[in-house]
C-alpha positions, -999 to +999 in steps of 0.1 A: -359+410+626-372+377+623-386+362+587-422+351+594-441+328+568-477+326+575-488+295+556-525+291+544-531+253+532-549+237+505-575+223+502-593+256+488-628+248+489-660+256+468-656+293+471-622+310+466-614+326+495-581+341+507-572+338+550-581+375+556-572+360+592-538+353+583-538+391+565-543+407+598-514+385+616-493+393+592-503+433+594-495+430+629-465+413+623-449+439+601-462+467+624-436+449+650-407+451+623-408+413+616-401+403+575-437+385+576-445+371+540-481+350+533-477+313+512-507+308+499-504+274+491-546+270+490-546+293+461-516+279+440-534+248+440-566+256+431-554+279+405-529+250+393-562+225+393-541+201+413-560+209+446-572+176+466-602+191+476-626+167+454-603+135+472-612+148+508-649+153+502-654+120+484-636+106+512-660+125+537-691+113+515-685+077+525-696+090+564-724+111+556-753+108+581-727+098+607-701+123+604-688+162+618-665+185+612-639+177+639-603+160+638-600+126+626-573+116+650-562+089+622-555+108+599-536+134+616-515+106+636-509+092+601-500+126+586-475+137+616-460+103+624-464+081+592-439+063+605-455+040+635-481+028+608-476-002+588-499+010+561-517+048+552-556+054+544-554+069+507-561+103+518-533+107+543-506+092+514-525+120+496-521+147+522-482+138+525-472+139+491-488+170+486-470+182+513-435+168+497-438+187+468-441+217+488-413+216+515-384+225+503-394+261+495-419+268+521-390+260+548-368+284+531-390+315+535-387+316+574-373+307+609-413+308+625-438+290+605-478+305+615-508+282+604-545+287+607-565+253+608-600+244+597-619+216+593-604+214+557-569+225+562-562+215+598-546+173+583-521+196+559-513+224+576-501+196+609-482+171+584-464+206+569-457+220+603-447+183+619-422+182+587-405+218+594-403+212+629-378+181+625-360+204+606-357+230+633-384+258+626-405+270+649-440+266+647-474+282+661-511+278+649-549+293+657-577+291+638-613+282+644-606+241+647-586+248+679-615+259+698-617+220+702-595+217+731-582+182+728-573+189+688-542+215+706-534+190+732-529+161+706-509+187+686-486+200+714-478+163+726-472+150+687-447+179+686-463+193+661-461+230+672-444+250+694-476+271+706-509+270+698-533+301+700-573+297+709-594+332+703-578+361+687-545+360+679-542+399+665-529+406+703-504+386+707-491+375+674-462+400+677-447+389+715-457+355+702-433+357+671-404+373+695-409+342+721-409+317+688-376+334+675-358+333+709-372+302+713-388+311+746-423+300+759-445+323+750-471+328+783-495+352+764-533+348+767-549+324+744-514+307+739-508+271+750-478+253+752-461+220+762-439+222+794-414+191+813-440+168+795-473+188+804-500+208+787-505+241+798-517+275+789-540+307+796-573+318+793-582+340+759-579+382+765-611+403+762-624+409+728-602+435+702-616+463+692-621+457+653-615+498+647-583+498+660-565+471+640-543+471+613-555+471+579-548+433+565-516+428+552-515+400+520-482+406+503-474+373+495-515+368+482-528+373+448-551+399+450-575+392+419-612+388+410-621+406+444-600+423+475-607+406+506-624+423+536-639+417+571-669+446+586-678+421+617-668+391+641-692+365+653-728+365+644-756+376+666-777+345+662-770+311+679-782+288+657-780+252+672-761+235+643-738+260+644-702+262+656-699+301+655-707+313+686-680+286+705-654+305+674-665+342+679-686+344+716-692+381+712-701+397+679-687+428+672-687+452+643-668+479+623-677+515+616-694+519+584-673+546+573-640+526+582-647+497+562-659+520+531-625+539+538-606+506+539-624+503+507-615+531+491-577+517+502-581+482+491-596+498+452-562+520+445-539+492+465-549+467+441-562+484+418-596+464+419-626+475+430-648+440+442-648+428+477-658+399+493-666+402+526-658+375+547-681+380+580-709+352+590-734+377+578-733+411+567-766+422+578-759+415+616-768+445+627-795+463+603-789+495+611-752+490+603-760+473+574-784+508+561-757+535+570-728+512+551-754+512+521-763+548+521-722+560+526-713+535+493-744+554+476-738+588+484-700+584+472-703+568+440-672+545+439-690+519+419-676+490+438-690+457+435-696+436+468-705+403+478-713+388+514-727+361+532-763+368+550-791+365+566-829+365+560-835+385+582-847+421+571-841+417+539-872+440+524-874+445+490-865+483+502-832+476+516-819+446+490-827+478+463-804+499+485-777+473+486-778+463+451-775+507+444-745+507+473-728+480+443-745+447+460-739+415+431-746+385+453-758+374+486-748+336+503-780+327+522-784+307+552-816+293+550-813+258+558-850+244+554-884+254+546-902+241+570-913+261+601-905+230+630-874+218+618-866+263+618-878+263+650-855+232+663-824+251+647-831+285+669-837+300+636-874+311+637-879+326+607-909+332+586-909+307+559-929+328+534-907+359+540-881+340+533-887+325+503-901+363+492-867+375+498-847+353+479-870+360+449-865+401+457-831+397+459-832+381+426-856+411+409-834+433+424-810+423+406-788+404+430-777+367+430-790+347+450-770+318+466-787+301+494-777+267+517-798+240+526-792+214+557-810+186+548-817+155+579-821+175+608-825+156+638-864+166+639-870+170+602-897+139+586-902+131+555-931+157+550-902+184+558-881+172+531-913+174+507-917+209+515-883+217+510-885+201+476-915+214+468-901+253+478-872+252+462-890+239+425-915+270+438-885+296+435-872+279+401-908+287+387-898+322+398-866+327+384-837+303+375-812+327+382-806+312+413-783+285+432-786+263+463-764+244+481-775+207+496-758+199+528-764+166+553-766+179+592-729+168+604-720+174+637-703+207+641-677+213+667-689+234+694-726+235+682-749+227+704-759+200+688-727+186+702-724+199+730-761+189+742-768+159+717-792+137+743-817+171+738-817+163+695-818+125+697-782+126+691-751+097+710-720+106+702-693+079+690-654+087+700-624+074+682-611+045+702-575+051+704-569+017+711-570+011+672-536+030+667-503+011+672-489+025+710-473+058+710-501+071+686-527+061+711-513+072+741-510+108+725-546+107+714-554+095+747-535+118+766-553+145+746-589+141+759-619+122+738-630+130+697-661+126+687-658+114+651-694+097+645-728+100+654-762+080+658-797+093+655-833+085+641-820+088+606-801+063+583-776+067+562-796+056+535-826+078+541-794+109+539-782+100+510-817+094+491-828+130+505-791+143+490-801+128+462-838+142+454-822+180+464-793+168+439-815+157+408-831+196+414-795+208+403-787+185+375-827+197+363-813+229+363-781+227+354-763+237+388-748+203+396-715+203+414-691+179+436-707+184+473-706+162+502-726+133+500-724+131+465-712+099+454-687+101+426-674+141+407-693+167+389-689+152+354-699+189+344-670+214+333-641+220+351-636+246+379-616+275+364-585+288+380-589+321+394 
């Protein structure tokens, strides 16, 4: 039996989430007879209020209008191997002592070491692993940044990890552990792995059926405020800004009757009866989305749910069904409210249904959340006039209601990247040639990053829009830290969890 500590790093983020990923490794884990514990470092230090997340997007609101979501390869270079640079950008001296303070008892939980990396934790999670392999752990990763190809190649050369796993790991996270322990290459699909000096690895397996797995294990996770839960993978739509479909090519959902049964598990595990779904959108599939309602209804738990969505369907007929099936809130992706800039994201949505379903949702008695991505490549100035001019519309309505302003960043695997000439968008790489030698010849070897951007917009014409949607939230008092924001929310503190 082989101790197994699946790691999920800080920073934490807006919303607090727990890896519900990392809860069905671990459940697979176990199922294999492994001693498989979760460190939820992201939580401790968000609940602690020493989390650096307000650092890192301060430090990302000096490249808005120019910026995406991928690797920085400075930072992680600085992060793994400190030691070839003379002197450290703030936020990687940041990232390292964070990591200090928690090394000695994260490398005492285990002998294999599993991380999932984001765009937020993928600079921590790297220093942490770099660190425990010099002291002899084994190491493996996945997560959604390492559809990037070149971000595992940079890893596997800096020694970083021993394995790193692209797609779903829920297959072979089990032989995967066993290779790790006996310190064997692991030739599983989706696994890649440095070998006499080279890169290599396999192809991804077909998708997993999302009925037969494991419910999530979290032992190790603080199960409070809400119980974590998953009902779908991917999302049908394939929005252009969008990295999703490159993270999850096929969507695929659960039975209705399995999640409510999971549920009904998850209420007398944890003796708590909210859940937060963590799917791109509940309402994939609207016909799913109906039966789920009408199951919660006609069983009369009284649970309270919350999910990310979509517009789409949302009639005032089914949002009253989903508030009676225990519906609280709803995250919207809207984006804009103008019909081009829609039509430019592959989103072609009604505006005016939109906007009507927020404000059901609302009467309903469901809060309302909903994103905006502000400085599309094809949105003028008249967009941005409607958008200001909607959203004050909806406050008119009802104030019981939050947005979130976001610049367009370039997202990995979006096709915005992946086709930028067709948005008006060149691509700038990190030149590796500014690292001192051994650091540039491993981001070299690894392939090109593209770390900036040019297109019709200034930066000065991002952060005024930021602005004007940011003066909407101090008028009614939603202000928070978000990106592009210039200095912190001098509003009250985030409360620990």
């Amino acid at each position: 039996m082989t101790r197994v500590a699946l790691v999920h790093s800080p920073p934490h983020g807006e919303v607090p989430f727990r890896s519900i990923g990392l809860g069905y490794l671990q459940a697979a884990i176990e199922r294999a007879g492994h001693d498989a514990t979760t460190i939820d470092l992201s939580m401790e230090e968000d609940r602690a209020g020493t989390d650096f997340y307000q650092a890192y997007i301060l430090y990302l609101s000096e490249r808005v209008g120019a910026m995406g979501d991928g690797p920085d390869p400075r930072i992680l270079m600085q992060v793994t191997h400190p030691e070839l640079f003379p002197e450290l950008l703030p936020i990687s001296r940041v990232i390292l002592d964070k990591v200090d303070q928690h090394y000695e008892r994260v490398q005492a939980a285990g002998e294999v070491f599993l991380f999932t990396l984001n765009a937020l934790t993928q600079y921590f999670a790297s220093a942490l692993a770099m660190k425990l392999k010099k002291a002899g752990r084994r190491t493996a990763a996945g997560g959604p940044a390492l559809t990037f190809e070149p971000l595992g190649r940079l890893l596997l050369g800096a020694g970083v990890f021993d394995a790193v796993v692209q797609g779903e790991g829920d297959g072979v996270i089990a032989p995967l552990v066993d290779a790790l322990a006996a310190r064997k290459t692991a030739r599983l699909p989706g696994v890649s792995w440095l070998e006499e000096g080279s890169i290599t690895g396999l192809p991804p397996g077909p998708p997993i059926d999302l009925d037969a797995l494991p419910r999530p294990s979290f032992r190790g996770t603080l199960i409070r405020d809400f119980v974590p839960i998953l009902a779908s993978r991917g999302c049908p739509h394939k929005c252009s800004y969008c990295s999703e479909p490159s993270h999850w090519p096929v969507y695929r959902f659960r039975s209705a009757e399995q999640v409510v049964a999971e549920m009904e598990w998850g209420a007398r595990e944890y003796h708590d009866s909210n859940f937060h779904f963590h799917d791109d959108l509940i309402n994939g599939n609207t016909p799913w989305l109906d039966r789920f309602t009408s199951v919660l209804i006609e069983r009369k738990h009284g649970f309270r749910w919350e999910s990310f969505c979509s517009p789409d369907g949302l009639t005032p007929e089914r949002l009253d069904a989903m508030r009676r099936s225990g519906c609280v809130l709803l995250k919207l992706g809207v984006q804009s409210f103008a019909p081009h800039v829609l039509h430019s994201m592959r989103r072609g949505q009604n505006v005016e249904f939109v906007k009507t379903a927020i404000l059901a949702a609302i009467r309903s008695g469901i809060s309302m959340h909903y994103d905006m991505l502000t400085c599309f490549p094809t949105e003028t100035e008249e967009d941005h006039r409607l958008n200001l001019q909607t959203i004050e519309e909806i406050y008119a309505e009802s104030r019981d209601v939050y947005f979130s302003p976001n610049p367009f960043y370039l997202s990995l695997g979006s096709e915005t990247m992946l086709q930028p000439s067709a948005y008006g968008i060149t691509l700038v790489a990190f030149d590796p040639h500014t690292l001192p030698g051994k650091a540039a010849a491993l981001v070299e070897n690894a392939g090109s990053f593209p770390v900036s951007f040019t297109y019709g917009l200034p930066r000065e014409t991002v952060m005024r829009r930021l602005s004007e949607l940011g003066e909407l939230l101090k008028k009614y008092n939603k202000d928070y830290l978000y990106l592009g924001k210039t200095k912190q929310d001098h509003g009250p503190p985030r409360q620990p969890v």
